[in-house]
DSSP file (Angstrom, degrees, kcal/mol; ACC not computed):
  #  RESIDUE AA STRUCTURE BP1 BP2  ACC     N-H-->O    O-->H-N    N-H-->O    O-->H-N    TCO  KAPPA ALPHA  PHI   PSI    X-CA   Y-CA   Z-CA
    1    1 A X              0   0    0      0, 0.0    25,-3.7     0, 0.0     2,-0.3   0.000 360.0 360.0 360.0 -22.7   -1.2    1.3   -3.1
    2    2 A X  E     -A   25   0A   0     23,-0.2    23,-0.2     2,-0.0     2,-0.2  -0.964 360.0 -85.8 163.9-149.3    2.0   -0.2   -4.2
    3    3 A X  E     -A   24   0A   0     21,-1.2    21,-1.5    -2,-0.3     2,-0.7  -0.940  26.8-175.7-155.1 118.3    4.4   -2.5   -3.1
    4    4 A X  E     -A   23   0A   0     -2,-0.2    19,-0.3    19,-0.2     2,-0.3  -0.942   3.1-172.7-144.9-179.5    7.5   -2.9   -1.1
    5    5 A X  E     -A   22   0A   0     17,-2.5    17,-2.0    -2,-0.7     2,-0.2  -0.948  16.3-143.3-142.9 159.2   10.3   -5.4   -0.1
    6    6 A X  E     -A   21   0A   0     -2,-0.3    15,-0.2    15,-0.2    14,-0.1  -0.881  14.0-145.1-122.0  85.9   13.1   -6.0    2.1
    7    7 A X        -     0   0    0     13,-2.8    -2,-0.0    12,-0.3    12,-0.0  -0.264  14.4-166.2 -57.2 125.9   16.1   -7.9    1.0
    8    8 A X        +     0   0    0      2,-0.0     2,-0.3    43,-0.0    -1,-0.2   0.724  61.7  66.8 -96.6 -19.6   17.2   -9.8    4.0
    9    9 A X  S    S-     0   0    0     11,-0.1     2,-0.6    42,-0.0     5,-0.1  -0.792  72.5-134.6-101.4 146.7   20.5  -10.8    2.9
   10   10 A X        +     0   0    0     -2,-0.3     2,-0.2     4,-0.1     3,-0.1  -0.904  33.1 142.7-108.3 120.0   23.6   -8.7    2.1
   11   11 A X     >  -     0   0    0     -2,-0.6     4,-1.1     1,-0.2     5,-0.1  -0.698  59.0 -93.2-117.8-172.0   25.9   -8.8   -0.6
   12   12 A X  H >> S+     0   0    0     -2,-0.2     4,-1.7     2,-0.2     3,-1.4   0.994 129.7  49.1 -71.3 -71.8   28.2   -6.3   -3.0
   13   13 A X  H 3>>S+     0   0    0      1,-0.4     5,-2.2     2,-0.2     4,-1.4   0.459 110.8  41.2 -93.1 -23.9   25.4   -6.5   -5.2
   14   14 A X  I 34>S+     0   0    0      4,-0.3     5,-1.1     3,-0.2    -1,-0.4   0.767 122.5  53.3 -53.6 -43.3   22.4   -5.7   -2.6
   15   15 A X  I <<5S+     0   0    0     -3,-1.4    -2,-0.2    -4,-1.1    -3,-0.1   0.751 123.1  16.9 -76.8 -31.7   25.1   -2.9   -1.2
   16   16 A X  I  <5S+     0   0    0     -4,-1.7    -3,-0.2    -5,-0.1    -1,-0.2   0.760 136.5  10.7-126.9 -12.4   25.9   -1.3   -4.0
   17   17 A X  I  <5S+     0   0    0     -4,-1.4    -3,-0.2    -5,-0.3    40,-0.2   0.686 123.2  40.0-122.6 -36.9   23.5   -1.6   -7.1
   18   18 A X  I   <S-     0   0    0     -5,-2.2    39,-0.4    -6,-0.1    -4,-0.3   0.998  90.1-138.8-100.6 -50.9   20.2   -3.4   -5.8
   19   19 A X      < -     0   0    0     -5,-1.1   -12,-0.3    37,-0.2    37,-0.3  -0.046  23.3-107.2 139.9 148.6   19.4   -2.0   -2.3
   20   20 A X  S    S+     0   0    0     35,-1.3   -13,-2.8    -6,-0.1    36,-0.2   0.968 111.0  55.0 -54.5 -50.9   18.1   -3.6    0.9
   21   21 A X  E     -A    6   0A   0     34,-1.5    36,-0.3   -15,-0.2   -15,-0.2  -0.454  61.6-174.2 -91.2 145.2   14.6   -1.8    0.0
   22   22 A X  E     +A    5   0A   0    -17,-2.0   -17,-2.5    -2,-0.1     2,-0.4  -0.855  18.8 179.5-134.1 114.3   12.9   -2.2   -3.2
   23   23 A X  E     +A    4   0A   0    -19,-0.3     2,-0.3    -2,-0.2   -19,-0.2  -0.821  13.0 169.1 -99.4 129.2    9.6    0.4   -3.4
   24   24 A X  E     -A    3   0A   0    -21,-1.5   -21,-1.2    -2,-0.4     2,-0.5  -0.881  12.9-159.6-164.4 153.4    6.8    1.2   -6.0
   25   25 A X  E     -A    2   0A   0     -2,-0.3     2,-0.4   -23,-0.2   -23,-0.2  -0.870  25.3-114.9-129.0 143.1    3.8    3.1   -5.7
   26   26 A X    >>  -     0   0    0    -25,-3.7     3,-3.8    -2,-0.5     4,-1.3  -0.702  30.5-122.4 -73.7 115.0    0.9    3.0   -7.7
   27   27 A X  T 34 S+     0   0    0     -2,-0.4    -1,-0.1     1,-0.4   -25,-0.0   0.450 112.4  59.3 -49.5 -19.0    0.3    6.6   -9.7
   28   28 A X  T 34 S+     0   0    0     -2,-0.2    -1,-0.4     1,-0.1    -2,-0.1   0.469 114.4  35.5-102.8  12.2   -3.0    7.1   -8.3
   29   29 A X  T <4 S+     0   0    0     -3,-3.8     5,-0.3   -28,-0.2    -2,-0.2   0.299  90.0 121.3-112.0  -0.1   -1.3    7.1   -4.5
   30   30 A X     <  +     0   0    0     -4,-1.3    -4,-0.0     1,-0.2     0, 0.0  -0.127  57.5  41.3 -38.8 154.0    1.8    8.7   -5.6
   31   31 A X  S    S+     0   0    0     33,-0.0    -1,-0.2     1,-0.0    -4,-0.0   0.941  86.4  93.0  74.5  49.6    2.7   12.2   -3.8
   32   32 A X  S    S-     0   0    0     -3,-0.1    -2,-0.1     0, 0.0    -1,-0.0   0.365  99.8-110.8-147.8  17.1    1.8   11.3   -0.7
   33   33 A X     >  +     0   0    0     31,-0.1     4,-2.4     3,-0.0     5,-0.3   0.608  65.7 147.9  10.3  51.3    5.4   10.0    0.9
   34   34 A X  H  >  +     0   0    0     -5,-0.3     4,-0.8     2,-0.2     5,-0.3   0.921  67.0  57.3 -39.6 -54.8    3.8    6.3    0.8
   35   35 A X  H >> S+     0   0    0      2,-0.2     4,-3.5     1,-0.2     3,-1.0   0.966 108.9  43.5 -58.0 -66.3    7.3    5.0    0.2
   36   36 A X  H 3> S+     0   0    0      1,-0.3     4,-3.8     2,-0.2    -1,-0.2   0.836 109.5  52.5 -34.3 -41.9    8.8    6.6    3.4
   37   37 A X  H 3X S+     0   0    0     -4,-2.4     4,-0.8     1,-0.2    -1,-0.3   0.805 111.4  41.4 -84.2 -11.0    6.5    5.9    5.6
   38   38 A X  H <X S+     0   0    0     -3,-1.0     4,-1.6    -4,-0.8     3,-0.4   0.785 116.1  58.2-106.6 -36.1    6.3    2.0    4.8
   39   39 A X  H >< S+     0   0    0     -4,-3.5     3,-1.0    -5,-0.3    -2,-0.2   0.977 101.5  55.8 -25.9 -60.8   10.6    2.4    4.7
   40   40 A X  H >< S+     0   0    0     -4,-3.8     3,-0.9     1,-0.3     4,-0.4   0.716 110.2  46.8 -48.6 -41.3   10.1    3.6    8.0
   41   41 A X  H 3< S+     0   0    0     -4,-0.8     3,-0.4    -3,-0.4    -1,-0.3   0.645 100.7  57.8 -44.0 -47.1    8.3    0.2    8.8
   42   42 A X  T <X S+     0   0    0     -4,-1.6     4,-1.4    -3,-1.0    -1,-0.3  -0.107  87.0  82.5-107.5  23.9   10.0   -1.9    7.7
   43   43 A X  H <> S+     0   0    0     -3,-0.9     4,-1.5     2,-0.2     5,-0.4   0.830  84.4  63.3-106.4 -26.0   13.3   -0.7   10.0
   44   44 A X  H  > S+     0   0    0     -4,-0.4     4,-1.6    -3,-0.4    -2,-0.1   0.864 108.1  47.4 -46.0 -34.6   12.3   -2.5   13.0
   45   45 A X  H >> S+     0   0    0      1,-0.2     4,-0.9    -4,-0.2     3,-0.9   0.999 100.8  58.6 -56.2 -72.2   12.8   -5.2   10.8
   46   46 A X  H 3<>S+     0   0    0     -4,-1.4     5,-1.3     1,-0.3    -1,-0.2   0.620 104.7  50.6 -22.4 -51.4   15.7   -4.4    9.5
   47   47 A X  H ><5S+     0   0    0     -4,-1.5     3,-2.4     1,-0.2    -1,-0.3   0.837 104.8  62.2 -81.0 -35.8   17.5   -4.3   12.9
   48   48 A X  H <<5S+     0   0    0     -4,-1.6    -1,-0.2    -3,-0.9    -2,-0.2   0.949 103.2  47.6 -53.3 -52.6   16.0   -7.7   13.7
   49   49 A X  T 3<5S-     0   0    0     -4,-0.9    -1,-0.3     2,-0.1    -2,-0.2   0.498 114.1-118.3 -48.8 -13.5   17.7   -9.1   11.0
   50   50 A X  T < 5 +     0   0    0     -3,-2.4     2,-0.8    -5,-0.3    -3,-0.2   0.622  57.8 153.5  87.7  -4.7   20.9   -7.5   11.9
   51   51 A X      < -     0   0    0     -5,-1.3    -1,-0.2    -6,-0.2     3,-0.2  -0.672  27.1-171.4 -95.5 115.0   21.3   -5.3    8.3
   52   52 A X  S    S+     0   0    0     -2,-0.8     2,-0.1     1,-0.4    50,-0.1  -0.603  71.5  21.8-170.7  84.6   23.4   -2.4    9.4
   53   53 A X  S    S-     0   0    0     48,-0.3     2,-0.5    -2,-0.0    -1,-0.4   0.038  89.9-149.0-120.5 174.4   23.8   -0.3    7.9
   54   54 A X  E     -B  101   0B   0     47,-1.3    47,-2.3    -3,-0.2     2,-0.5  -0.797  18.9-150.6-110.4 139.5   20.4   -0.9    5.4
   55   55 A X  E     -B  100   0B   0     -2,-0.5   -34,-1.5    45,-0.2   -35,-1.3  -0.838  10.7-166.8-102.2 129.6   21.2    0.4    1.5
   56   56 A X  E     -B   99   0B   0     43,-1.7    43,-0.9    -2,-0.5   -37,-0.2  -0.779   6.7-172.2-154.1 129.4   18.5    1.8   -0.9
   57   57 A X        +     0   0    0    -39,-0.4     2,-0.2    -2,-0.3    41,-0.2  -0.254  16.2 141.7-107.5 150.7   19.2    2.2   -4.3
   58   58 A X        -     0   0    0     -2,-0.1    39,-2.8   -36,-0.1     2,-0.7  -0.686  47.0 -51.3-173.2 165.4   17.2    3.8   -7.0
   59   59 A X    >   -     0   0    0     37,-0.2     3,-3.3    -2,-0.2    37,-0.1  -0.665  29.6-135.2-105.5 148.7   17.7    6.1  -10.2
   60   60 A X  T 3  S+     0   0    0     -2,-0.7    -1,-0.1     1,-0.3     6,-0.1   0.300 102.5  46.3 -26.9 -41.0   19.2    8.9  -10.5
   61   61 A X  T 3  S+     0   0    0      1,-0.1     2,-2.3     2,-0.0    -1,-0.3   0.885  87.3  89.3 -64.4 -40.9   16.5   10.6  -12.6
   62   62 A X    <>  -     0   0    0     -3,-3.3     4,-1.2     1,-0.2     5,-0.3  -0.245  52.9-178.8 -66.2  85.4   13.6    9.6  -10.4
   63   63 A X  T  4 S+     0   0    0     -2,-2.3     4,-0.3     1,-0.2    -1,-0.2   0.655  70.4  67.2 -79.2   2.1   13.6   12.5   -8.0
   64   64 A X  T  > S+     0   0    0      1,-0.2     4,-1.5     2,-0.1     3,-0.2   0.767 105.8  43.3 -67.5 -36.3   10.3   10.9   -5.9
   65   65 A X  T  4 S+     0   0    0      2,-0.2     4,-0.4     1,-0.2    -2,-0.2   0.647 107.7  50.2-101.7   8.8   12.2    8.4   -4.9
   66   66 A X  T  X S+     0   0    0     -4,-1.2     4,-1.0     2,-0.2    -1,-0.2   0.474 120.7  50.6 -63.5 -30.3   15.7   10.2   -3.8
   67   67 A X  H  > S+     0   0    0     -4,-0.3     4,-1.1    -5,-0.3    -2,-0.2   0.845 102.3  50.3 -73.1 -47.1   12.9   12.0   -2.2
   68   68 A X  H  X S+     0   0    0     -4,-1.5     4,-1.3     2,-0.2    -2,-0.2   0.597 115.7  44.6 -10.6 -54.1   11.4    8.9   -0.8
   69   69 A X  H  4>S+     0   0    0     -4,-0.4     5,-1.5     2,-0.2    -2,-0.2   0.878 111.5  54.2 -90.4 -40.5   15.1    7.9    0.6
   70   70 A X  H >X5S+     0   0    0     -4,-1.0     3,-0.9     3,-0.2     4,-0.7   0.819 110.1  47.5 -84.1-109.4   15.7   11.8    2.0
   71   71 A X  H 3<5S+     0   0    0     -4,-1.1     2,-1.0     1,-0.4    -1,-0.2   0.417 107.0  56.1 -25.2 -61.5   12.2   11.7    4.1
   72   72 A X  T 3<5S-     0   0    0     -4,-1.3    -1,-0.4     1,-0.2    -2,-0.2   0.090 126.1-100.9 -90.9  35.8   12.9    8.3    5.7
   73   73 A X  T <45 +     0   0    0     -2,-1.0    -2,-0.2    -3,-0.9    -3,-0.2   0.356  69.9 155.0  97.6 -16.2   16.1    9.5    7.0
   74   74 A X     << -     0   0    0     -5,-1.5     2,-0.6    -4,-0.7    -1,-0.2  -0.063  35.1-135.0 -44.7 140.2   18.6    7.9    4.3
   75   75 A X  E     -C  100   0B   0     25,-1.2    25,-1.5     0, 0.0     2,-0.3  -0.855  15.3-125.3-114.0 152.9   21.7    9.3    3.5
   76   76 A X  E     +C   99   0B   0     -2,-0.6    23,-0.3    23,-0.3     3,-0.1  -0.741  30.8 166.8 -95.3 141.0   23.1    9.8    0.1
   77   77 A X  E     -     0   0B   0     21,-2.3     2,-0.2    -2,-0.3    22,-0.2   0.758  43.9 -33.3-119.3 -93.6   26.0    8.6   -1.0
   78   78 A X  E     -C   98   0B   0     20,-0.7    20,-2.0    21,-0.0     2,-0.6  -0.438  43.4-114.0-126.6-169.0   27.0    8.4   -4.1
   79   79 A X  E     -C   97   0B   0     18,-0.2     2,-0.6    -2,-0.2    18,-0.2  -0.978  39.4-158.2-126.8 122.1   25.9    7.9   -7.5
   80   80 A X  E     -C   96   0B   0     16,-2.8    16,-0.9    -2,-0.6     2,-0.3  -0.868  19.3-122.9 -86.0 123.6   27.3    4.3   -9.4
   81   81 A X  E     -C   95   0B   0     -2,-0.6    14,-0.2    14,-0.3     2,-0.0  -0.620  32.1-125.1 -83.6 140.0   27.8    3.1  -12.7
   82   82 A X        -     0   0    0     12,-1.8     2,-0.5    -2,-0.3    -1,-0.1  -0.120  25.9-119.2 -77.1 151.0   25.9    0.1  -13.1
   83   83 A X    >   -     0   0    0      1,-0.1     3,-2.3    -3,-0.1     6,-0.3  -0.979  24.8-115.4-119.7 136.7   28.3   -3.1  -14.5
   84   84 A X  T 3  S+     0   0    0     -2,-0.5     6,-0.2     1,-0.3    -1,-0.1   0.822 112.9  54.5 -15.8 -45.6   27.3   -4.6  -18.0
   85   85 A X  T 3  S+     0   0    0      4,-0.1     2,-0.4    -3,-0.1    -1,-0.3   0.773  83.6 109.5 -85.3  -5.2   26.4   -8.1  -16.2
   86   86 A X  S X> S-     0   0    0     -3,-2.3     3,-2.6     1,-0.1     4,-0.6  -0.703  81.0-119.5 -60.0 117.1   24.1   -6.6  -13.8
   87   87 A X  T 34 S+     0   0    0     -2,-0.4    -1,-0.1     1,-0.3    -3,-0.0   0.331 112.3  53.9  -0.1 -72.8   20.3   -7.3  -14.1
   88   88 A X  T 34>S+     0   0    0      1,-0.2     5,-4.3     2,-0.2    -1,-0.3   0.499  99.7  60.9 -17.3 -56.7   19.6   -3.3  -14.4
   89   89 A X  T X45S+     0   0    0     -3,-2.6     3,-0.5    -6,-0.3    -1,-0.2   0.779 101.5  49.4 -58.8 -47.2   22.0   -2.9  -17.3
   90   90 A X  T 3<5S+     0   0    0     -4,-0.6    -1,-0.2     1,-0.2    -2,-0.2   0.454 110.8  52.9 -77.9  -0.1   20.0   -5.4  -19.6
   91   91 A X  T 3 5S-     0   0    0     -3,-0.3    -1,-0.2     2,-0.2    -2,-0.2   0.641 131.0-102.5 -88.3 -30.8   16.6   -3.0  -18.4
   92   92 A X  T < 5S+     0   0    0     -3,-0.5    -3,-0.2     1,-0.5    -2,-0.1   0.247  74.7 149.2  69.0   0.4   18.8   -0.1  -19.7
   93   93 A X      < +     0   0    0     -5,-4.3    -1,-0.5     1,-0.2    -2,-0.2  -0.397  22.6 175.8 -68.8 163.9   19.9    1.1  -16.5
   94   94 A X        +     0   0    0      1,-0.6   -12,-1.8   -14,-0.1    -1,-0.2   0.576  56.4  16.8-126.8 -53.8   23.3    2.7  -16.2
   95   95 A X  E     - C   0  81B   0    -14,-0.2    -1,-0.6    -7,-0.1     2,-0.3  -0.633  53.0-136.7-118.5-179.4   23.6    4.0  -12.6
   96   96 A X  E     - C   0  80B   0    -16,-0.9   -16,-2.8    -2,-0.2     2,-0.4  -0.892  12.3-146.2-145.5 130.9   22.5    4.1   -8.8
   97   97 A X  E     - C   0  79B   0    -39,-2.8     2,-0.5    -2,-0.3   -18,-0.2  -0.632  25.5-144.9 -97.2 151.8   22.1    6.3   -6.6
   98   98 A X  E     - C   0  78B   0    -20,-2.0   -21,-2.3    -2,-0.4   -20,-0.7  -0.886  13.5-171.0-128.3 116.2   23.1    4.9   -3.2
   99   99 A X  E     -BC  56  76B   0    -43,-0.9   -43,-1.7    -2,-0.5     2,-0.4  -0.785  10.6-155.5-104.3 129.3   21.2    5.9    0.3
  100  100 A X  E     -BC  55  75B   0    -25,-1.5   -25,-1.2    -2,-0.3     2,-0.6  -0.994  10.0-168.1 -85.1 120.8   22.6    4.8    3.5
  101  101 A X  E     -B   54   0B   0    -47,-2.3   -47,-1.3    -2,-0.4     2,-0.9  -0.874  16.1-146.9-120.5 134.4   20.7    4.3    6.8
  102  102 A X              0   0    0     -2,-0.6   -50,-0.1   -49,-0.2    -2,-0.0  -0.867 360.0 360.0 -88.5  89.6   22.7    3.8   10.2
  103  103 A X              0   0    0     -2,-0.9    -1,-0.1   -53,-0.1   -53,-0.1   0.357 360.0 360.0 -79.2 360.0   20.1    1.2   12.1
């Protein structure tokens, strides 16, 4: 159905550009809030580890996954510009949208 991950460790760059959470969902399970619900899963974790608050990141255009972050309870925060040396930037991203979750 897809894929998702949990970055266990915290930095500025997990905090502000790359995200605790990383999600993708296959096109033929899309539109089914796959992504939330396995977010949602993966917060027991989260608190076990101690990551609090938990960040998830995505872009700005992709309104399934802003959607994705809104349904598991995420709060939005801001939008970022992206910095030249980050990963993202050399993809072509330019910004982030930044979710916050209170664990």
């Amino acid at each position: 159905m897809g894929q998702i991950n949990l970055r266990a460790e915290t930095n500025e760059t997990i905090e502000r550009y790359a995200g605790h959470i990383g999600y993708s969902v296959h096109e033929a399970f899309r539109g089914h809030r796959n992504a939330a619900r396995s977010t949602l899963l993966l917060l027991p974790l989260a608190r076990q580890l101690g990551i609090d608050p938990l960040w998830i990141t995505c872009d700005p255009p992709n309104l399934a996954s802003r959607r994705s972050c809104e349904l598991a309870g995420a709060e939005f925060i801001e939008i970022v510009d992206l910095p030249p040396g980050y990963r993202g930037y050399l993809l072509g991203q330019r910004q982030k949208c930044r979710y916050r979750m209170q664990l």
